[in-house]
C-alpha positions in Angstrom: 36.1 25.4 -20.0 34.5 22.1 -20.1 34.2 19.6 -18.0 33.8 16.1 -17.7 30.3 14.9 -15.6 31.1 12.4 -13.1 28.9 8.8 -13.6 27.2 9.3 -10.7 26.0 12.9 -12.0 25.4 12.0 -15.0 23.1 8.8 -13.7 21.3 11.8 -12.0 20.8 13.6 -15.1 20.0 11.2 -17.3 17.7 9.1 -14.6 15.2 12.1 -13.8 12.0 12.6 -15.6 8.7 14.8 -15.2 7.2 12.9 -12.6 11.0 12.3 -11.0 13.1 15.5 -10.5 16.3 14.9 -9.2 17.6 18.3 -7.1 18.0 18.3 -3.9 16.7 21.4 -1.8 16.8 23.4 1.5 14.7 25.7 3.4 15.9 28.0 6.1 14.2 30.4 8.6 15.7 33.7 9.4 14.5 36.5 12.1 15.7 39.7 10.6 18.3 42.3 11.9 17.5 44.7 14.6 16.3 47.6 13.1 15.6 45.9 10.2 12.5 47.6 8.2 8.9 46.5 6.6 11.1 46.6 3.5 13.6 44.0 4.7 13.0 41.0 2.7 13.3 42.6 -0.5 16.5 43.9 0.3 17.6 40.7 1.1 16.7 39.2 -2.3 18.6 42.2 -3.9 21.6 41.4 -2.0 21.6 37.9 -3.0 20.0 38.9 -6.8 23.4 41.5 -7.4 26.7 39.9 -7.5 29.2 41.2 -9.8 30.9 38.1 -10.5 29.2 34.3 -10.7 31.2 31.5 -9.2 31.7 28.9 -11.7 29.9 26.0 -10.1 26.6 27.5 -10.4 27.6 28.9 -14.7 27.6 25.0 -15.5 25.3 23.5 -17.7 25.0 20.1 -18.8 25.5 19.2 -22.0 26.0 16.3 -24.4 27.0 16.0 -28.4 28.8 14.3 -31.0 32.0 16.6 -30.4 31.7 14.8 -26.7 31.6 11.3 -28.0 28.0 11.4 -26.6 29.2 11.5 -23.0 27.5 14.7 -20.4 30.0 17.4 -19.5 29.6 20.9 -18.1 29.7 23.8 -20.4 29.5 27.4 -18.8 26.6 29.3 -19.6 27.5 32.0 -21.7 23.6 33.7 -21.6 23.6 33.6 -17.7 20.5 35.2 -16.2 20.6 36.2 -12.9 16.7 36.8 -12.6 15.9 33.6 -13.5 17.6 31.6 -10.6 16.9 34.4 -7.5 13.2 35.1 -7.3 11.2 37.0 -4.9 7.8 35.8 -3.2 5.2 36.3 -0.8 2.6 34.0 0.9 -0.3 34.5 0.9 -2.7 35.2 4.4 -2.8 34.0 6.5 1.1 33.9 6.5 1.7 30.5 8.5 4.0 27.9 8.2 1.6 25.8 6.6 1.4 28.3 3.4 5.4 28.1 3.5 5.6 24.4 3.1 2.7 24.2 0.4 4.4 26.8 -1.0 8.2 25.3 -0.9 6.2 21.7 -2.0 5.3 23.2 -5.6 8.5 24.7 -5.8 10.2 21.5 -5.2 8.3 19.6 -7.4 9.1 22.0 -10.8 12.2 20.3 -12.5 15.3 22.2 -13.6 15.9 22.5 -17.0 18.8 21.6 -19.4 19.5 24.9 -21.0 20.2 26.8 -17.8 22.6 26.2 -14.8 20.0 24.1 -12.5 19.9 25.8 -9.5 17.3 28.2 -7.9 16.7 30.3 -5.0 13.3 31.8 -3.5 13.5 34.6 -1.3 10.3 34.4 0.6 8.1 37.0 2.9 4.7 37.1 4.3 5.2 35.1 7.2 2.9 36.7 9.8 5.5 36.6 12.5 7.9 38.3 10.5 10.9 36.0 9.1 12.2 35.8 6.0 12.5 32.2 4.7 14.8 31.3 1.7 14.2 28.5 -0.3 17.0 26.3 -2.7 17.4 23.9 -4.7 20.7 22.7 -7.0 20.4 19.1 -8.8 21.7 16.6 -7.3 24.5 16.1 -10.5 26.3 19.5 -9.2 26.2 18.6 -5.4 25.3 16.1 -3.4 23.5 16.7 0.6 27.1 17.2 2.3 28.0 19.4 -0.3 25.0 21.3 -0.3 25.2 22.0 3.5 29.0 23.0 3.2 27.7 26.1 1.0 25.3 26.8 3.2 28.1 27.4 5.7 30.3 28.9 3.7 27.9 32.0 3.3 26.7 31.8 7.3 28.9 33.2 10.3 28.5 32.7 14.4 28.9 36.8 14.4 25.3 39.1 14.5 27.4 41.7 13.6 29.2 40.5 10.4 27.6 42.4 7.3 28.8 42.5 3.9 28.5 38.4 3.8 27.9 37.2 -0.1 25.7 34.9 -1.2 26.6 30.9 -2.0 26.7 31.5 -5.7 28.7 34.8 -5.2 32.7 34.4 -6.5 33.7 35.5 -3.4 32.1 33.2 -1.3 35.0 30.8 -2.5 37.9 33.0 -4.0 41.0 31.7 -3.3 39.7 28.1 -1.9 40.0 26.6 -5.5 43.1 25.0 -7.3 44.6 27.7 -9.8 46.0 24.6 -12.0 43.8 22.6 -14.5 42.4 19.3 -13.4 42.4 15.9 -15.2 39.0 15.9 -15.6 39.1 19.8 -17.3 40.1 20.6 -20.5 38.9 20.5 -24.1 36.3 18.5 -25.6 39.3 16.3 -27.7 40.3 14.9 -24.1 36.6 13.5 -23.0 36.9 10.1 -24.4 40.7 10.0 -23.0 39.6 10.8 -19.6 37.0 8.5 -19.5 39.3 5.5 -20.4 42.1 6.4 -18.1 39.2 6.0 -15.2 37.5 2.5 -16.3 41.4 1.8 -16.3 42.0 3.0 -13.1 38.9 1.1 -11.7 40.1 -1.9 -12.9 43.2 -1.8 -10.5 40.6 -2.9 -7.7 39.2 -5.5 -9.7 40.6 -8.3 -7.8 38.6 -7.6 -4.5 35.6 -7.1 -6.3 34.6 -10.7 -6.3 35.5 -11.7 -1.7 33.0 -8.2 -1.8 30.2 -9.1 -3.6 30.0 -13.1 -2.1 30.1 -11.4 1.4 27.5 -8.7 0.5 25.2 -11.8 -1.5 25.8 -14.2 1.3 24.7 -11.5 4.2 21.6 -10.2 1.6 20.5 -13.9 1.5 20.8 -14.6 5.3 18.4 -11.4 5.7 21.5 -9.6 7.6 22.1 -6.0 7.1 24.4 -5.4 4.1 24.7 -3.1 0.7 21.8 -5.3 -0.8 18.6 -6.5 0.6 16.1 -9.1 -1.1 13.7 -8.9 1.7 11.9 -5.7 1.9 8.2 -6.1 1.9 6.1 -4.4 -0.6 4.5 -1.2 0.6 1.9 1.7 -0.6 5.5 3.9 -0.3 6.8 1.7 -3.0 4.5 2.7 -6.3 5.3 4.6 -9.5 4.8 8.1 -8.3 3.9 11.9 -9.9 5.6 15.0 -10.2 3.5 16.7 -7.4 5.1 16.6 -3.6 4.5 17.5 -0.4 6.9 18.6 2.4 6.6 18.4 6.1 9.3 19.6 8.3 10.0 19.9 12.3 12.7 19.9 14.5 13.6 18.0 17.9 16.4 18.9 20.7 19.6 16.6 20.4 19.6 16.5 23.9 16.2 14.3 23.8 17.9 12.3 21.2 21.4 12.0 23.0 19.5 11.3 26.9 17.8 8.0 24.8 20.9 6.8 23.2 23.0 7.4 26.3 20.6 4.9 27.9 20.7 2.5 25.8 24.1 2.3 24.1 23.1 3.7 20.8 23.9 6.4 18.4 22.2 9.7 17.6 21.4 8.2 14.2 20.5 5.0 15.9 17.6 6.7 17.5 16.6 9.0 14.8 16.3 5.5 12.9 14.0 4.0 15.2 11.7 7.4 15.7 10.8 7.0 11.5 10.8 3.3 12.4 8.0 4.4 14.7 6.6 6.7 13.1 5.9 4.6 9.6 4.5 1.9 11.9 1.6 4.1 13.5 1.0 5.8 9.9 1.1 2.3 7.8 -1.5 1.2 10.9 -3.8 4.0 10.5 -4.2 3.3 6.7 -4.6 -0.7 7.5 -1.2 -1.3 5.4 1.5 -2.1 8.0 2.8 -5.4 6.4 3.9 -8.1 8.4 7.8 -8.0 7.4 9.5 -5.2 8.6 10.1 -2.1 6.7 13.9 -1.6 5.0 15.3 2.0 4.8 18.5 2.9 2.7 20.6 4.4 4.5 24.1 6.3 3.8 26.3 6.6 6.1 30.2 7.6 6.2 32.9 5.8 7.3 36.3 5.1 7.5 37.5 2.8 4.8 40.7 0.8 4.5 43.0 2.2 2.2 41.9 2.3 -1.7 45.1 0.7 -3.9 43.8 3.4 -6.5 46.5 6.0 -6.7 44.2 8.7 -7.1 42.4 7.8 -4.1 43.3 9.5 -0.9 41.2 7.1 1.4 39.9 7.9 4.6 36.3 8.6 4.7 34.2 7.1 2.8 30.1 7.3 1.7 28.4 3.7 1.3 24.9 2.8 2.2 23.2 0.0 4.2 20.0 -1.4 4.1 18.2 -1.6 7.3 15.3 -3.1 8.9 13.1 -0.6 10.7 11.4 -3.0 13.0 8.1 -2.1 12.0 6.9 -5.5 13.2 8.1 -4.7 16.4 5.5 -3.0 18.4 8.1 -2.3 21.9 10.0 0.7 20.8 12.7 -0.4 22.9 13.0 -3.6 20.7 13.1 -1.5 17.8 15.8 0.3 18.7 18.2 -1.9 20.2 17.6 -4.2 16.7 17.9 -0.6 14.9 21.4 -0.3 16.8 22.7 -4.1 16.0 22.0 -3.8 12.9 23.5 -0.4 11.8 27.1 -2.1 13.7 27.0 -5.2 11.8 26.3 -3.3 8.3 29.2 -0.7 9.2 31.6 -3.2 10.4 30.9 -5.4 6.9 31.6 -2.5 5.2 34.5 -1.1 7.0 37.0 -4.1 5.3 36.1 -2.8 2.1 37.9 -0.3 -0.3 36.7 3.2 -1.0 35.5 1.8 -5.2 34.3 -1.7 -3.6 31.8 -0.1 -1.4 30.6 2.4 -4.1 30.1 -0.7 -6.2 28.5 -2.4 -3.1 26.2 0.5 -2.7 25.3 0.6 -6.6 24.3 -2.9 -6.6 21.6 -2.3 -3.9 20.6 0.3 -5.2 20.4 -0.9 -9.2 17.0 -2.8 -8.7 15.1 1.0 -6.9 16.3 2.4 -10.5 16.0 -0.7 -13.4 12.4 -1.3 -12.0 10.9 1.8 -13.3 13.1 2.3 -16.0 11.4 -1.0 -17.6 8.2 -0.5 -16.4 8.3 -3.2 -13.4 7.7 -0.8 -10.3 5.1 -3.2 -8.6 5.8 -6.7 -9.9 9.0 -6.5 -8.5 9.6 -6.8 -5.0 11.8 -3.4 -3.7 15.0 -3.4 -3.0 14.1 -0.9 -0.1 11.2 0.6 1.3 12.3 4.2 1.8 15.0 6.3 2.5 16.4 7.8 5.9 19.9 10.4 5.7 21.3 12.5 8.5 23.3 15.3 7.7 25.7 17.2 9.8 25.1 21.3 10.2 26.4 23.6 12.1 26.7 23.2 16.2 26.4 26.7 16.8 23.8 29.9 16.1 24.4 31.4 12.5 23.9 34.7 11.1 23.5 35.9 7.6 24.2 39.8 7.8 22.9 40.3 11.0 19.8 38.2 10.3 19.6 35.0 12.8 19.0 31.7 11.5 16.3 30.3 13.7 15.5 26.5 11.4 17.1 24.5 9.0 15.2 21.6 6.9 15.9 19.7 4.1 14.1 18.3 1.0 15.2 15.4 -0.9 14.3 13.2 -3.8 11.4 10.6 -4.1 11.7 8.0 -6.9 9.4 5.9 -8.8 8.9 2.8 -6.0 10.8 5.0 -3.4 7.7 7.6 -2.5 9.3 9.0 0.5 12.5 10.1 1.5 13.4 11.3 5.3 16.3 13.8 5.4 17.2 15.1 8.5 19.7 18.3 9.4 21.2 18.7 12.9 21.8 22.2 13.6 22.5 24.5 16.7 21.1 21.9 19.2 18.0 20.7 17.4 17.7 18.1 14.6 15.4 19.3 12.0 13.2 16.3 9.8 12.4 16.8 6.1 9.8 15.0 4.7 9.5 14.7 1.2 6.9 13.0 -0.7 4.8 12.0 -3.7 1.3 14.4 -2.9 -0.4 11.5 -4.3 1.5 8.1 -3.1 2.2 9.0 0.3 -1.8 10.4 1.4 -1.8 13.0 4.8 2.0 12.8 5.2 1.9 15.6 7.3 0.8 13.4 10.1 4.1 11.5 10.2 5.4 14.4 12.1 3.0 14.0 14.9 3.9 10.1 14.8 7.5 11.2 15.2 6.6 13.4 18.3 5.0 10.4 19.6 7.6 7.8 18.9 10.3 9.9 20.6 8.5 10.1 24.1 7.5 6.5 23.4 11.3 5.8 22.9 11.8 8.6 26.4 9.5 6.3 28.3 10.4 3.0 27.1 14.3 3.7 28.5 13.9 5.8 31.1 15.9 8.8 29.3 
């Protein structure tokens, strides 16, 4: 079966380079079972390493030839190797969680290849308090962070005593939750270029609205407002042509913190996660002398409801666009930070929220362009960036989850730095706490390890500054 790739996967694909992998990863922390023995964690990778039957999102390949009129689809892999995509490792002593993020930092920074389904999982002991950590990564083509997290789930249960629980790429993890029938966009390779017309004609349908969009998005990017588009982020040492090497950081804070500072101040969760890496840039640009004086833009997606799409094969409802916000770096009052943080994260939704589903993808594409045409023709650094950096949040589960008996205990994300976008913030709420990945250039973004002790310090800052 064969498959047409979406543009936005295929972008993904065709985008990423050596020094630019684009997969998106995840790293989670389990205490084993009771009763569990020295010899646990290798039974856990041989649960996870023998399936008897592959689900078929993680057989696809990509691949592109004449007989597809040079467009990307998926093709199954018919040489599937199990051993290739579940490995087992060890760290080495002294077994901290410092040797598990150096560790999960060269993992990350290895791109997928073409030839193989491009996904991988790391099974990983030697932690001298006993967990298990597991470590994955799937490019960003097959799923994106929301999706990503949903498989997660999918394998995970609130019950310690639930065994017999297959892995995400197992066929059972999702037997019977896929459409029997045939989709439009699956068939032979004779229908590619059909499919691919029906949708530029289906796009076209919205064609009329593009225009009011764009002048409203243009006319709020020129007043400096928060919209799709920015054209006044300042330039930064974060915004460079980076290398293939990274490093991750991770930690987690209570949602109760988070929720006590929003309470008092009117603002979201997100709000005040927003205004903590506002923070926390601020005191680390200071330290290396190279805060500039403009304030800081992050790219930020967020989901909302949209109005209803005219697009018959759009069901509407929620939506994912992006904003562009100022982080109030030049604001040295945290309080100020966040209650700009807050205004400005209403305005951008609200701007967006009287567009259509397709008109705030194509809003969100046009901000994004420039952070992907400047490297592509060489101009990373004579340009000005669109955006300094970017910040996600990503719902997880509310409650404690179990895997076979073993407790999941932490939950962090890594995501993808580009060329002139050297560090990406993803964060993962899950079972009380919100847990920040940092991912980085190793080069670009020197000692970024010390941006979670400037988080730590910007929430208590935030604590203080309103009373929470």
């Amino acid at each position: 079966m064969v498959s047409l790739i979406d543009p936005t996967g295929a972008s993904f694909l065709l985008v990423e380079n050596r020094s630019m992998p684009m997969h998106v990863g995840g790293l989670q922390l389990f205490e084993k079972p009771e009763g569990a023995g020295r010899g646990y964690g290798r039974e856990m990778y041989e649960s996870m390493r023998d399936v008897e039957e592959i689900a078929p999102l993680f057989l696809k390949r990509p691949h592109r030839s004449l007989s597809t009129a040079g467009q990307l689809v998926w093709v199954e892999d018919e040489q599937f190797d199990i051993d290739h995509h579940i490995r087992h490792s060890a760290l080495p002593n002294p077994g901290r969680i410092r040797e598990l993020l150096d560790l999960s930092s060269r993992l990350h920074g290895t791109r997928l290849a073409w030839e193989r389904p491009m996904w991988e999982a790391h099974v990983i002991e030697g932690l001298r308090d006993g967990r298990v950590a597991l470590y994955t990564k799937v490019h960003h083509s097959l799923v994106d962070g929301i999706s990503a997290m949903r498989l997660v789930q999918s394998t995970l249960s609130g019950d310690p005593d639930l065994r017999e629980m297959p892995p995400p790429w197992d066929a059972r993890t999702r037997r019977g939750r896929q459409r029997p029938v045939t989709t439009d966009t699956e068939s032979g390779l004779a229908e590619i270029p059909t499919q691919a017309l029906r949708s530029a004609l289906g796009i076209t349908a919205e064609a009329a609205g593009m225009p009011g969009a764009l002048i409203k998005t243009l006319t709020k990017s020129v007043r400096n407002e928060t919209s799709a588009l920015s054209l006044h982020a300042p330039r930064t040492i974060f915004n460079q042509k980076i290398t293939g090497s990274r490093r991750f950081a991770a930690q987690d804070w209570s949602i109760e913190r988070l929720r006590a500072v929003g309470a008092a101040t009117g603002a979201t969760i997100n709000d005040v996660v927003l205004a903590m890496c506002g923070g926390a840039v601020r005191r680390y640009l200071l330290e290396l002398d190279a805060l500039p004086d403009a304030p800081l833009v992050a790219m930020v997606p967020i989901g909302l409801k949209a109005k209803e799409s005219q697009l018959a094969s759009t069901d509407g409802g929620n939506a994912v666009g992006s904003v562009m916000v100022q982080l109030g770096t030049d604001l040295a009052d945290p309080a100020d930070r966040l209650a700009a943080i807050h205004t400005a994260m209403v305005d951008g939704k609200e701007a967006l929220s009287t567009m259509t589903p397709i008109q705030i993808m194509a809003m969100s594409a046009l901000g994004q362009a420039p952070a992907i045409a400047a490297p592509m023709l060489r101009m990373s650094g004579l340009v000005r960036p669109p955006y300094n950096l970017i910040i996600s949040n990503v719902p997880g589960p509310r409650t404690t989850q179990y895997w076979n008996g073993a407790k999941m205990v932490g939950h962090y994300p890594l995501s993808i730095p580009i060329n002139g976008m050297a560090l990406n913030i993803t964060c993962i709420s899950y079972d009380g706490n919100i847990g920040f990945g940092l991912t980085g250039c190793r080069r670009t973004v020197p000692h970024l390890q010390r941006l979670l002790s400037h988080l730590d310090r910007e929430l208590v800052a935030l604590e203080r500054a309103v009373g929470a």
